[in-house]
Steps between C-alpha positions, in 0.01 A plus 500: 500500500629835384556772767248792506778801413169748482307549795248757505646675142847555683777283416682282780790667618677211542429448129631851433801443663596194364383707169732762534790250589453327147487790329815601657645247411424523162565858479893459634576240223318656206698814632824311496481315181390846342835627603684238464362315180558154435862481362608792634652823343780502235835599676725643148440596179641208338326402192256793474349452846402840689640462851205512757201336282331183568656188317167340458419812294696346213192269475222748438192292564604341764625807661126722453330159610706486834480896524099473448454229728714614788384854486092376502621262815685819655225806420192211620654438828609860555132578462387252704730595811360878436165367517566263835703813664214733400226228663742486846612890553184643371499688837811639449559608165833666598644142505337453192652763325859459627424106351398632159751729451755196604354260270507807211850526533573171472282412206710832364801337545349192329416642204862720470634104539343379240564810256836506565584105456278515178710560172473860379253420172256326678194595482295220640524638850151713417340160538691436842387893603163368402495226698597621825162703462293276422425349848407885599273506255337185518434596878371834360280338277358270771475732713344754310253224361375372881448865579286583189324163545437593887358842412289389197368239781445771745302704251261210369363397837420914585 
């Protein structure tokens, strides 16, 4: 029998916790394989290689599929520690704040990563900007959605 995580429209905090640990968790290796791609960084500039870019980067597809993938797995979880943090310090949104503007800085430094291990003529890494968002705007959309559906429901029944 599955555990009830929803009681009365609240999630279990125990649930949220063990939540935010996995997303954590996920969020510290997308983070490090981001800056560290697999293969590592070209050293020289021995047979045409620019010192500093990703070696997997020599294999195009590969490299925008990995980039894609781990970026999606990185932006989702990001969102859904905002979203957990928002839920737990909604009575202090000081703390919430100070926690956005941390997790900002590091999806900044993310994205200057990536850019900077990317070869110079690649212009693929619209559709990695692209899909850090989309998890925002999916929640937007939802979100959005549930409260037109509420008020349409609100309306009908006056």
């Amino acid at each position: 029998m599955a555990p009830n995580i929803i009681s009365s429209g609240e999630l279990d905090p125990a649930f949220k916790n063990n939540m935010l640990v996995v997303v954590t968790l996920i969020v510290a290796v997308t983070f490090q394989t981001g800056i560290s791609p697999p293969g590592g960084a070209w050293q020289d500039d021995d047979n045409g290689h620019e010192p500093g870019k990703a070696i997997l980067a020599r294999l195009k597809v590969p490299y925008h599929i990995f980039l894609i993938l781990n970026t999606l797995a990185f932006s989702t979880s990001i969102q859904i520690i905002l979203s957990l943090v928002y839920e737990m310090t909604r009575q202090n949104m000081t703390l919430y704040f100070e926690v956005v503007v941390a997790t900002v800085s590091m999806v900044a430094t993310y994205g200057t990563a990536v850019w900077s291990l990317s070869p110079k003529d690649d212009v693929k890494l619209r559709y990695v900007f692209l899909t850090a968002l989309f998890p925002y705007l999916l929640r937007l959309s939802y979100q959005t959605f549930q409260t037109f559906k509420c008020s349409s429901r609100q309306s009908s029944t006056k």
